[in-house]
C-alpha positions in Angstrom: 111.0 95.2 93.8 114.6 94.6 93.9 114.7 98.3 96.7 111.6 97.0 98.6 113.3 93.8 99.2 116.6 95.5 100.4 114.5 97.5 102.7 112.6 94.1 103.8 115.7 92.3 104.5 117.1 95.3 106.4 114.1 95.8 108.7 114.9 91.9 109.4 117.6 92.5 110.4 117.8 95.5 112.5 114.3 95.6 114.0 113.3 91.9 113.9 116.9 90.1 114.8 116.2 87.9 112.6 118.9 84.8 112.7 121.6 84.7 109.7 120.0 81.3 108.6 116.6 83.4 108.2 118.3 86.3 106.2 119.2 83.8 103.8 116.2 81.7 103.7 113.9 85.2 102.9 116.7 86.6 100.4 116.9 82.9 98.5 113.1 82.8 98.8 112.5 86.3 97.5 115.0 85.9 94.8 113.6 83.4 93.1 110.3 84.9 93.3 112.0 87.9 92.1 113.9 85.6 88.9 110.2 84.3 88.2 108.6 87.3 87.4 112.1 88.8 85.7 112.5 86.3 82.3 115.8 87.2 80.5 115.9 90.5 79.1 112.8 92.1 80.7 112.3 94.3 83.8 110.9 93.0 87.1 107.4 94.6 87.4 106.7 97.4 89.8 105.8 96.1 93.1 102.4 97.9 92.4 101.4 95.5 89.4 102.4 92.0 91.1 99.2 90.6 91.5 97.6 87.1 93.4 97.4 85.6 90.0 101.0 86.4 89.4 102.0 84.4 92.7 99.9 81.8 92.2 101.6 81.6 88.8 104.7 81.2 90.6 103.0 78.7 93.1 102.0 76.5 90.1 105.5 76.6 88.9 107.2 75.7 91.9 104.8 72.3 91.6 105.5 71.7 88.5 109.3 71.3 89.1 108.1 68.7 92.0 109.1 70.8 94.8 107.9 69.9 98.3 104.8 71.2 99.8 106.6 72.1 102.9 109.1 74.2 100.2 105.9 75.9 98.5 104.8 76.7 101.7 107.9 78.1 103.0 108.2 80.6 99.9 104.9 81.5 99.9 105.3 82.7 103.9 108.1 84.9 102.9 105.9 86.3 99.9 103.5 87.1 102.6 105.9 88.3 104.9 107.2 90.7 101.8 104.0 92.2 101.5 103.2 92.8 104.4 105.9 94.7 105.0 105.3 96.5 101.9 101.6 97.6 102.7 103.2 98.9 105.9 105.6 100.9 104.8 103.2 102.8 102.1 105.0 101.1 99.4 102.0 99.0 98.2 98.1 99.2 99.6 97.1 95.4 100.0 98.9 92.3 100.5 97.9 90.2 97.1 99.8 87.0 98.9 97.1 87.0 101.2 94.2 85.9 98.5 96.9 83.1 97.9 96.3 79.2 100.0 99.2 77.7 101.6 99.6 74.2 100.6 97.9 71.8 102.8 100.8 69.9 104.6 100.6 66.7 105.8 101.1 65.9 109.6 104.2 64.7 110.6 105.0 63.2 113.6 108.5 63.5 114.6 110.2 59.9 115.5 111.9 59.8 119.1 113.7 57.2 120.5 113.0 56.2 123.9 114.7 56.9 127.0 116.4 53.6 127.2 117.6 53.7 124.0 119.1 57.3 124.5 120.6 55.9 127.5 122.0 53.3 125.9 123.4 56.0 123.2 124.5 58.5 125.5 126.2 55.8 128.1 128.2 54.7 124.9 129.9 57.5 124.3 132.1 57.1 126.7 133.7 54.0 125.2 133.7 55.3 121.6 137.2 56.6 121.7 138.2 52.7 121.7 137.0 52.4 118.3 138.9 55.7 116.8 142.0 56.0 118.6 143.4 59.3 118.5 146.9 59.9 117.7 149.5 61.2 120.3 152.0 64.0 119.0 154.7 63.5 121.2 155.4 61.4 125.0 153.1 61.9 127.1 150.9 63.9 125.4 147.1 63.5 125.7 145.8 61.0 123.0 143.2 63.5 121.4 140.1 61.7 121.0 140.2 61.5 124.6 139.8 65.4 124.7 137.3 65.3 122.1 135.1 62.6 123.2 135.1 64.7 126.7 134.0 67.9 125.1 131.3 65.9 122.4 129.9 63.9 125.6 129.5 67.4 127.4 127.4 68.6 124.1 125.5 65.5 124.4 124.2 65.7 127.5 123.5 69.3 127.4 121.3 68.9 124.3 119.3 66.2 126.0 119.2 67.9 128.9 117.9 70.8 127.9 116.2 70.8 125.0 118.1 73.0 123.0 118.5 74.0 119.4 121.6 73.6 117.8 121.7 76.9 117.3 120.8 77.8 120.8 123.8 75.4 122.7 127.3 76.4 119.9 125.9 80.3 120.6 126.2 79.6 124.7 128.6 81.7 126.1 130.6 81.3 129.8 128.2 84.1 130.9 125.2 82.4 130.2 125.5 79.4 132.6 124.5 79.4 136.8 127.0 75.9 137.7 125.6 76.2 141.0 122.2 76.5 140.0 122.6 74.2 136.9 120.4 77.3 134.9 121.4 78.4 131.2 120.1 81.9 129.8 119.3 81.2 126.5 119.1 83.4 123.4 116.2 81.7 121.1 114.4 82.7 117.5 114.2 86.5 117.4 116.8 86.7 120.0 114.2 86.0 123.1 116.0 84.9 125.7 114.9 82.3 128.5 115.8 80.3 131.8 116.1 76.2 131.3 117.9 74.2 133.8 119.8 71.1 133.2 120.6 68.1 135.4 123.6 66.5 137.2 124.5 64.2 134.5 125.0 67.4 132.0 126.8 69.1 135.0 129.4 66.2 135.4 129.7 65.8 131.8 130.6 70.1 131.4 133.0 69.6 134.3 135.1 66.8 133.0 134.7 69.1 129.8 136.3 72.3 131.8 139.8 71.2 131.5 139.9 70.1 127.8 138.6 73.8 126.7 141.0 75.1 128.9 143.7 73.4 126.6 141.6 74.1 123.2 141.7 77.4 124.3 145.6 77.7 124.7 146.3 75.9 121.5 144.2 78.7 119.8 146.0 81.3 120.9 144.5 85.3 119.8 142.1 83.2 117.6 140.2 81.6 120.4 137.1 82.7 121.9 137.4 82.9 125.2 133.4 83.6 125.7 132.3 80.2 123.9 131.2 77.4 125.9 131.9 74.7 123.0 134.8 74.9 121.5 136.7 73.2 118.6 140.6 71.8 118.8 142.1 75.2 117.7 139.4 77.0 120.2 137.0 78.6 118.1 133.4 78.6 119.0 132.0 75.5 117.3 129.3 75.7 114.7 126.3 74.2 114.4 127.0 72.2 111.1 129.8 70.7 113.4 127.7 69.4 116.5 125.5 67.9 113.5 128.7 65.9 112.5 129.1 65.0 115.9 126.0 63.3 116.4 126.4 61.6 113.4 129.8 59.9 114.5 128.8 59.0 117.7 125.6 57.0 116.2 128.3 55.1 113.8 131.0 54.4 116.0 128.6 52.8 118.7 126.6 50.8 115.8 123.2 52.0 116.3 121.0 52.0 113.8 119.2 55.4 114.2 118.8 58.7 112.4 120.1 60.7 114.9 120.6 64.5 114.4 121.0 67.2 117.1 117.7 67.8 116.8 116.5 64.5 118.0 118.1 65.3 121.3 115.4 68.1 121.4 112.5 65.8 120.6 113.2 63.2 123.2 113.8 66.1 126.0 110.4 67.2 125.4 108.5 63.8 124.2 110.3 62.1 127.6 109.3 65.1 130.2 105.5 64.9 129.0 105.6 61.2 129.2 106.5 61.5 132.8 103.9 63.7 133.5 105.4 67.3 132.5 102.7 70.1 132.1 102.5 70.9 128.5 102.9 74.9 129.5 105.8 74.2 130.9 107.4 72.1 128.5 106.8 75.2 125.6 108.2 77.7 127.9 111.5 75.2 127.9 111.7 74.7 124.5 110.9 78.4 123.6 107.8 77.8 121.9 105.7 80.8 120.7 102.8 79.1 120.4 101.5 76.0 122.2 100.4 74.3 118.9 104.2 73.9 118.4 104.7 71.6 121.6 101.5 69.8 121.3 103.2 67.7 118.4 104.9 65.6 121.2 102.1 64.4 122.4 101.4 62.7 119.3 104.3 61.2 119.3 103.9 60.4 123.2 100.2 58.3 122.5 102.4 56.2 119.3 105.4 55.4 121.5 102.9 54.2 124.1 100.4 52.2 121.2 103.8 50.6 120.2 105.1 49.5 124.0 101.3 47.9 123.8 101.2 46.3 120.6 104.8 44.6 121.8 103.4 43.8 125.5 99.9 42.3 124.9 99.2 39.5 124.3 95.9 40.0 122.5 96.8 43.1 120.6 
């Protein structure tokens, strides 16, 4: 089994583009599986003898050590995926993951705040250097929270702009933004690439911005990366972990109580355009949805933000 899922991970890799964070999630995944049917001094089976009881074995064990559904779930996918690949490739004739249930999940509606409130959120940034004043190196040099609040703003705006993944903004490049046209190319999951366009706010935000990576850029001498459009102090292309920090320190320095993570910029884009009247179409095609069922989670959350504006406003509800 130990080959097969070499060769799996490989074809992921190569032929699927899979993303790094997907290599790992199907290796850890697999792995396990792989440590489950392999007790201490035995012999994994041959991929031939792993059966549907043998996974639902493992199912069974992954609830009895209280793991989440949405864990179980995940697992069992890359089981699937496995096996698939397997029958494909001759090494196996049928998929025994298949005679396997997913978990049923519970529906989750994902919390947004409103576009006030990320007004209010993103119109604060630009004090927040107040409360954390940076420290100068030297006369006249620039006080450096005043560089970074300039670059974090620019990141700010862009998510909500634009919808993006984390993932999907710290990988733009130079290259992959019209300034005239205010239109990014985007590389998504599997390495599709589409068009989004972003407004005038993000634009004024990236230009302000321009200067400050200019000078990250400089300070990091050979080790920047001149290609990156978000970069850190010592220019290197930022990672994703670190816009998540950034979010994070913006929603404490400003004192709002919300659970804000990049990802939350992504749910208001999309939950704010349909609100306004965006065609649902249009709205997957911006957030890179392959299927439709995806998107059509923000209109849930559209009908509760409206039920909740009503159960404020009338007076008989």
């Amino acid at each position: 089994m130990k080959s097969a899922m070499g060769q799996f991970l490989n074809y992921l890799r190569s032929v699927r583009n899979a993303s790094p964070h997907t290599l790992r999630s199907y290796e850890n995944d697999l792995s396990q599986f792989l440590a489950f049917l392999t007790p201490p001094g035995t012999e994994s089976p041959p991929l031939r003898d792993i059966t549907h009881l043998l996974i639902r074995e493992f199912v069974a064990h992954l609830h009895d050590h209280n793991l989440e559904k949405s864990s179980i779930a995940r697992k069992l996918a890359a089981i699937r995926s496995f096996f698939k690949f397997a029958v494909r490739e001759g090494l196996v004739v049928r998929n025994p993951a298949r005679l396997v249930a997913t978990p049923k999940l519970p529906k989750r509606i994902p919390s947004v705040l409103s576009a006030e409130d990320m007004n209010i959120f993103l119109n604060g940034v630009i004090a927040a250097p107040a409360a954390a004043p940076g420290r100068r190196k030297g006369p006249g040099a620039p006080d450096e929270s005043r560089l970074l609040v300039k670059r974090d703003r620019a990141i700010l705006e862009l998510l909500y702009a634009s919808g993006l993944r984390v993932s999907e903004l710290t990988g733009l490049n130079l290259a992959d933004m019209d300034r005239k046209e205010l239109m990014l190319r985007v590389r998504g999951k599997g390495n599709k690439e589409r068009i989004v366009p972003y407004g005038g706010k993000a634009e004024q935000a990236l230009e302000a911005y321009g200067p400050v990576r200019e000078g990250f850029l400089r300070k990091g001498g050979y080790r920047g990366d001149p290609q990156a459009v978000f970069l850190n102090h010592l220019g290197a292309r930022l990672t994703p972990r670190s816009v998540g920090r950034i979010v994070k320190k913006y929603v404490r320095l400003i004192n709002v109580n919300w659970n804000l993570h990049p990802h939350s910029m992504r749910h208001a884009f999309a939950t704010h355009l349909l609100a306004d009247g965006a065609d649902l179409r249009a709205i997957q095609e911006l957030l890179g949805h392959s299927s439709l069922s995806t998107t059509q989670r923000y209109t849930h959350a559209s009908i509760r933000q409206l039920m909740e504006v009503y159960d404020k406003a009338h007076p008989r509800a």
